[in-house]
C-alpha positions in Angstrom: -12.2 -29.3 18.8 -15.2 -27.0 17.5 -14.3 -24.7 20.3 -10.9 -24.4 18.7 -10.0 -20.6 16.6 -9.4 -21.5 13.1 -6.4 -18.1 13.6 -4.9 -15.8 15.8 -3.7 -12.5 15.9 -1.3 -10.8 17.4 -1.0 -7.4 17.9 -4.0 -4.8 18.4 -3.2 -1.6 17.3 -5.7 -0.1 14.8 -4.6 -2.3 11.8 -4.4 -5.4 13.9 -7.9 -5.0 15.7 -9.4 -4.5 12.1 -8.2 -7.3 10.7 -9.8 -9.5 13.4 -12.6 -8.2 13.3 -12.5 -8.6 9.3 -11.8 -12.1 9.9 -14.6 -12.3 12.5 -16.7 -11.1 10.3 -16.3 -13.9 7.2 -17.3 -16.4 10.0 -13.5 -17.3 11.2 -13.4 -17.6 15.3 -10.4 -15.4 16.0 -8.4 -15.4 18.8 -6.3 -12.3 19.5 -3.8 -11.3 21.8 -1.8 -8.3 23.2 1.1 -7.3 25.1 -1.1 -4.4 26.6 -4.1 -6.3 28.1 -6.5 -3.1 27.3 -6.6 -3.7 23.7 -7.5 -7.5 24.2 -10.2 -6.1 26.3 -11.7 -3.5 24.0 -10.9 -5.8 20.7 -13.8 -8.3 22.4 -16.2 -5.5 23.2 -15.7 -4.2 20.0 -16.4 -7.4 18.4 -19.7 -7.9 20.7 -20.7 -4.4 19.4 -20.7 -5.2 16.1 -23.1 -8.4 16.1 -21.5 -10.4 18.4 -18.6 -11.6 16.4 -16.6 -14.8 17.1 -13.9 -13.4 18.6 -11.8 -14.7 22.1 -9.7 -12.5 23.9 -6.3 -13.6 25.8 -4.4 -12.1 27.5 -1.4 -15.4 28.3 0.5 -16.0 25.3 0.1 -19.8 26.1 -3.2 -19.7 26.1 -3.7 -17.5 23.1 -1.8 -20.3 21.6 -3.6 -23.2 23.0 -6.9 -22.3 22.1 -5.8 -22.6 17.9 -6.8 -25.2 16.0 -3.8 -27.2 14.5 -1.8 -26.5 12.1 -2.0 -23.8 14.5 -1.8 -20.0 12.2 -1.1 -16.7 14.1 -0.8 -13.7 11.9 1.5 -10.8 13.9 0.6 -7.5 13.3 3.3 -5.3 16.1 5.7 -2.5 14.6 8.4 -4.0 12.2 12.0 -5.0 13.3 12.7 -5.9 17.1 8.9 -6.4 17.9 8.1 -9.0 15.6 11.7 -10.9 16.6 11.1 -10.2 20.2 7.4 -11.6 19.6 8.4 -14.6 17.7 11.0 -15.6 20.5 8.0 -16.1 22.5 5.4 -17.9 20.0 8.2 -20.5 18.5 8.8 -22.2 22.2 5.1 -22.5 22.2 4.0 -23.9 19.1 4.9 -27.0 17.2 5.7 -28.5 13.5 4.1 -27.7 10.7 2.6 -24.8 12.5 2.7 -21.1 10.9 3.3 -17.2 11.6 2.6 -14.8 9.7 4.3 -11.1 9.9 1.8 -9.0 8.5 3.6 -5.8 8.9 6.1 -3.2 6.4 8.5 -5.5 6.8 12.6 -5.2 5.2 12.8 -7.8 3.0 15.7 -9.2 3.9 14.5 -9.9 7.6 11.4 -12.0 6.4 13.9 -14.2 4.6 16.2 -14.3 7.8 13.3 -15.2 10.5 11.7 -18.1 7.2 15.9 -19.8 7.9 15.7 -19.6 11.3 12.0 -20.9 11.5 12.6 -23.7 9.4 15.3 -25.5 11.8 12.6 -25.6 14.2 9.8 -26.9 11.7 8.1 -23.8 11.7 6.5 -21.9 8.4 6.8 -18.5 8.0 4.7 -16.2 5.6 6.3 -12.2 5.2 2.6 -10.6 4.5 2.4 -7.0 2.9 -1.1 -5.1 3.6 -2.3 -2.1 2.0 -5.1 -0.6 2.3 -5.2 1.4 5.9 -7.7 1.0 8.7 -11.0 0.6 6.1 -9.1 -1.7 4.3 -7.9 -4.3 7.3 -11.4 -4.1 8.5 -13.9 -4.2 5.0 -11.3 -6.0 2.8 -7.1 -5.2 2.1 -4.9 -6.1 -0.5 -3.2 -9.1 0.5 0.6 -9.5 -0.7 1.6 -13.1 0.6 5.1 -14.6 0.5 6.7 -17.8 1.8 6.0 -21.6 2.0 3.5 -22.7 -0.4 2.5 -25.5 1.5 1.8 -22.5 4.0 -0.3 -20.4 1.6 -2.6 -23.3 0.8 -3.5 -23.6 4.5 -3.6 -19.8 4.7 -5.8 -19.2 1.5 -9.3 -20.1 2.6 -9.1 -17.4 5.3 -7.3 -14.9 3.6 -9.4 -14.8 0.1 -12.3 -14.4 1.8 -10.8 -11.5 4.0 -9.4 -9.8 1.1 -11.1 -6.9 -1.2 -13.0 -8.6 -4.1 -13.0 -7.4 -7.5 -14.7 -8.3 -10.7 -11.4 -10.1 -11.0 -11.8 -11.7 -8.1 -10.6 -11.7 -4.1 -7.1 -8.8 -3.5 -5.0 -11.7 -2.9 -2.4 -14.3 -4.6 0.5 -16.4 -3.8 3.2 -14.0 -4.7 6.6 -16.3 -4.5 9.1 -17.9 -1.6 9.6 -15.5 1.8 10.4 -11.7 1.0 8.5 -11.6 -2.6 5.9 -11.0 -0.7 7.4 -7.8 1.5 9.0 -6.8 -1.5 6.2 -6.4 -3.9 4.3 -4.3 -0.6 7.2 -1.8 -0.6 7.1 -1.1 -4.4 3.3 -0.9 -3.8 4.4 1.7 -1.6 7.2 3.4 -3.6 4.8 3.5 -6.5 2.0 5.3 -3.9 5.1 8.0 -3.2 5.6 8.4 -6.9 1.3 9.0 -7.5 0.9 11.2 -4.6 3.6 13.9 -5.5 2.4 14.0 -9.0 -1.3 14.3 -7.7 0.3 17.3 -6.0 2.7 19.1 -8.7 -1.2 18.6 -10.8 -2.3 20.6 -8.4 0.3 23.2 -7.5 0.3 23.5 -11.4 -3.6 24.4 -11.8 -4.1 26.1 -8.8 -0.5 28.7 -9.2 -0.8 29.3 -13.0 -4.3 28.9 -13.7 -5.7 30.5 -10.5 -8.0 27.7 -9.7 -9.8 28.2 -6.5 -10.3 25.0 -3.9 -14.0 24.5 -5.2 -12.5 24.5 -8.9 -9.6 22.5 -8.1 -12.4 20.4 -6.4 -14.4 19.9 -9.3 -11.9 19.1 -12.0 -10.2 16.2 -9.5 -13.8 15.1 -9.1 -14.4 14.8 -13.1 -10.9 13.7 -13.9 -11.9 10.4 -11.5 -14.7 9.4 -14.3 -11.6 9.2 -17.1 -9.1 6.9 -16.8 -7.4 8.9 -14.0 -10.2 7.0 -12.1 -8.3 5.6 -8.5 -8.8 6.5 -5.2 -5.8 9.0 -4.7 -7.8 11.4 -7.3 -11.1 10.7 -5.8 -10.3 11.6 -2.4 -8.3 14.5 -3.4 -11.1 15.8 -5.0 -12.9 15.7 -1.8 -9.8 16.9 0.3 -10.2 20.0 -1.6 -13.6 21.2 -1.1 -13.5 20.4 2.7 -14.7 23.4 4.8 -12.7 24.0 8.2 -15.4 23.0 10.6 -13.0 24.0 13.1 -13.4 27.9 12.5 -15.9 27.7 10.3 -13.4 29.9 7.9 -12.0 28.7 5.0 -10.7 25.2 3.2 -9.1 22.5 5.3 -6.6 22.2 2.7 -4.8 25.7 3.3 -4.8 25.3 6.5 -2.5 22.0 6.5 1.1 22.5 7.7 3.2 21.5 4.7 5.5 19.3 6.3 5.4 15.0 5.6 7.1 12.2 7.3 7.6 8.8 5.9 7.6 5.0 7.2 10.6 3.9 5.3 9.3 1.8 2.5 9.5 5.0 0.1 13.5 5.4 1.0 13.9 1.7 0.6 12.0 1.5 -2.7 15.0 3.7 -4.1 17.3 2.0 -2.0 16.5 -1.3 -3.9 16.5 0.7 -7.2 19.8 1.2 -6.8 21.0 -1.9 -5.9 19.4 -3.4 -8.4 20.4 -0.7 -11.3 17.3 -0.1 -12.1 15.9 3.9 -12.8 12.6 4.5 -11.1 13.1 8.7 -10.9 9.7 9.4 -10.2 9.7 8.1 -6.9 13.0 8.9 -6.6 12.1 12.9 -7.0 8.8 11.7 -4.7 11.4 10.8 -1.8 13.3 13.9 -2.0 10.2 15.9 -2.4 9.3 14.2 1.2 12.9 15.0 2.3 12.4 18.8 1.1 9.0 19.2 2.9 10.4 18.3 5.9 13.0 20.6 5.8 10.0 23.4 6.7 12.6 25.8 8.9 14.7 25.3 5.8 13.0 26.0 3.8 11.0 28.9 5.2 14.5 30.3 5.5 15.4 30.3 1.9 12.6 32.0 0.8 13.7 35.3 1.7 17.3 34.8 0.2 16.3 32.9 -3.0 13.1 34.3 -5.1 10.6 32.6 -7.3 9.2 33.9 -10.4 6.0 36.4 -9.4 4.5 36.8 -12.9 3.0 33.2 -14.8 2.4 33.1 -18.8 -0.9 34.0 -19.5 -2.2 30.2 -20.8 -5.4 29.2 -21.5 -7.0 27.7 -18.6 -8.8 25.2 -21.0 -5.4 24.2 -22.5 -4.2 24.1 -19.6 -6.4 21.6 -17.6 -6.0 19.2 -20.6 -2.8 19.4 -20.5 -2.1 18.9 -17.2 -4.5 15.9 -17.2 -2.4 14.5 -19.8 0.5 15.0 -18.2 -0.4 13.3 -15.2 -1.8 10.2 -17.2 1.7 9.5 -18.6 4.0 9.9 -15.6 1.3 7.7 -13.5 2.2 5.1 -15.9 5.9 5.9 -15.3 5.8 5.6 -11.6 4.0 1.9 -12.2 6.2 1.0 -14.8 9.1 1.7 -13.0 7.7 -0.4 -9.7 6.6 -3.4 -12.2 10.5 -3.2 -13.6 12.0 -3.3 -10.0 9.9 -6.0 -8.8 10.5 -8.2 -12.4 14.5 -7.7 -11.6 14.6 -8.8 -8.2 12.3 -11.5 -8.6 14.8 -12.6 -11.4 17.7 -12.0 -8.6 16.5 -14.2 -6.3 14.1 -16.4 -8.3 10.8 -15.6 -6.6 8.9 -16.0 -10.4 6.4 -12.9 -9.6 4.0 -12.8 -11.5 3.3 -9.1 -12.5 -0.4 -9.1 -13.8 -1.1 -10.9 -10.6 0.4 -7.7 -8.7 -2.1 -5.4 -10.9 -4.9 -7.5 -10.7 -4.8 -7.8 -6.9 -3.8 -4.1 -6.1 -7.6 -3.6 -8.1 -9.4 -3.2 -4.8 -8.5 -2.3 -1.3 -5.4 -0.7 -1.1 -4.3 2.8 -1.7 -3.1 2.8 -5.3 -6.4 1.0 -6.9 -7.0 2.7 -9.5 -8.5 1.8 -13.2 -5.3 1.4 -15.1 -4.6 -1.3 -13.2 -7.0 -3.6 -15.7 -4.6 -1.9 -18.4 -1.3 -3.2 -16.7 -2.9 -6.5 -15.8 -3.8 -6.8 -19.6 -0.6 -5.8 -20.7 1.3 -8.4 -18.4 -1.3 -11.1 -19.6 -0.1 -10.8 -23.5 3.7 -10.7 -23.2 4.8 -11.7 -19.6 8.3 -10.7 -20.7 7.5 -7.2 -21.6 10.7 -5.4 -21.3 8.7 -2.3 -20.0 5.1 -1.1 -19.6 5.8 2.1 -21.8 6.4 0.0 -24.4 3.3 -2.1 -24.5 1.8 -1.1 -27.4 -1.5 0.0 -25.8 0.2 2.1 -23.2 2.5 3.4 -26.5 -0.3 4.7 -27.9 -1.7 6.3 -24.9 1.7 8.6 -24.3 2.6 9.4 -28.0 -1.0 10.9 -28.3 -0.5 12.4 -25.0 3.4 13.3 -25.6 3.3 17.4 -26.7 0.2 18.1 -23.6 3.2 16.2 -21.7 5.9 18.4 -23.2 4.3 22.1 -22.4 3.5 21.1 -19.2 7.2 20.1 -18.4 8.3 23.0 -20.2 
């Protein structure tokens, strides 16, 4: 039995691979598994590489199986919708009661809640796990957003606290509610990252269009506005976005040289979706989406500009003014875009029961995924004294924060 994985995964694409090998790493043996037989192949070499990690390769689904320790756990990390289906139509004739997958992919909600029913009549537990963090996150420590069984959690929560980012407040990971909290709360993680990143960017357009800022400038004021309570790693890496050279040419910034065009995933689109099922506003990353819709539209775009004409003169402002202001104004609609996230996730947790706790959500987006960011010890806070706060803007601390912040706000819309 000691030669027995204590986990498998499934699935070896960069996120999957990482993840193993993050497991690997905390002293778990792993076994992983592929439908492409290369990746199994370069997963174990990898693993050797890296200090010989306890990782077994399969390349038989029966086998991969077989060589779990029981309650038998396989996390699934393949491309969301008919790949995890077609993938759990092949693990649920092979495994047995009380045994439990995990889909650890951007899941639709409403899919994680369909595969837990059909999972169920065959004793099966099923856990719908959201993941953010990217490839540096899955391999040195993600935020974790669990949902499903909690009988299923428990077993799962050795493994996964020690795999998840840890924090002053301790490991990126909770039990979040029944099957599709879980998915849910990872697509208003993502719906809120929309909303941040297109206001980082109107910041931007803002400073470098009426100010004149060049890259280095722009550079340098993203780089000090990440020691205020901006701090988060969207402004810290766009500080450093902006004073990349091209080592291409050897001419120029990186950043000019970027076609301005952006796809999506989906979990932006159905972040608004659920908004509006739900009633609820959330138009900041509502005006994110269409801003992704717009930049897409490049021949469209491109087109229009030599029928319809912007302004070519700017007021003359103070650049001083101006950079507070801006900063400002970017503190107060980052707390919109959370706020509105934090409201869509209370309603629907309300809809269907699921008893999220929102400071948990703060607390465990602190470290390893893409929005971490200091405010998050604010919202967690906030959550903590009144767990029925009606809205974050209304917290008195966050109050404070925008009516002393309100007129900066004000010119900068204006």
């Amino acid at each position: 039995r000691s030669k027995m994985s204590d986990i498998g995964l499934y699935g070896l694409a960069v996120m999957g691979q990482n993840f193993a090998l993050n497991m690997a790493s905390k002293g778990f043996k792993v076994s992983v598994c592929n439908r492409s037989p290369e990746k199994v192949d370069s997963t174990v070499e990898r693993a050797r590489e890296e200090g010989e990690l306890p990782i077994r390769g399969y390349k038989d689904p029966k086998e991969f199986i077989e060589s779990l320790s029981k309650p038998r756990k396989v996390i699934i990390l393949v491309q969301a919708g008919k790949a995890v289906d077609s993938t759990i139509n092949v693990f649920k004739e092979l495994m047995e009661t009380g045994d439990i997958i995990v889909d650890g992919g951007n899941e639709w909600f409403p899919n994680s809640i369909r595969r837990s029913k059909e999972l169920e009549e065959l004793g099966l537990l099923f856990v719908g796990m959201g993941i953010s963090g990217g490839e540096e996150g899955a391999r040195n420590g993600p935020s974790l957003m669990p949902g499903g069984p909690k009988e299923a959690y428990d077993i799962l929560q050795p493994i996964l606290s020690k795999c998840a980012a840890q924090t002053d407040d301790g490991p990126c990971v909770t039990y979040l509610g029944p099957v599709g909290s879980g998915n849910y709360v990872k697509m208003v993680h993502n719906g809120i990252e929309y909303g941040d990143m297109q206001l980082i960017s109107e910041a931007y357009d803002i400073l470098k269009q009426i100010s004149g800022m060049t890259n280095q400038e722009l550079s340098a004021t993203f780089t000090s506005w990440n020691s205020t309570e901006l701090q988060s790693f969207l402004i810290e890496i766009t500080g450093t976005i902006l004073s990349k050279k091209d080592d291409l040419t050897s001419e120029g910034y990186i950043v000019d040289k970027i076609l301005d065009k952006t796809g999506m995933k989906g979990t932006g689109r159905w972040t608004v979706q659920e908004a509006a099922e739900r009633n609820m506003p959330a138009p900041t990353i509502a005006a994110a989406l269409d801003g992704r819709y717009l930049s897409a539209r490049k021949e469209e775009r491109i087109a229009a500009s030599n029928v319809l004409h912007g302004p070519i003169e700017f007021p003359r402002i103070d650049r001083g003014q101006l950079v507070g202001d801006v900063m400002a104004a970017l503190y107060c609609t980052k707390i919109c875009s959370y706020a509105q996230g934090m409201n869509l996730i209370k309603s629907a947790s309300e809809h269907f029961e699921w008893n999220v706790d929102l400071g948990e959500c703060a607390r465990i987006w602190k470290g390893g995924c893409i929005i971490r960011a200091e405010m998050l010890d604010s919202i967690k806070n906030a959550y903590i004294k009144n767990s029925n706060l009606a809205n974050l803007l209304v917290d008195p601390d966050f109050a404070s924060s925008l009516n002393s912040r309100q007129n900066s706000w004000r010119r900068i819309v204006s």
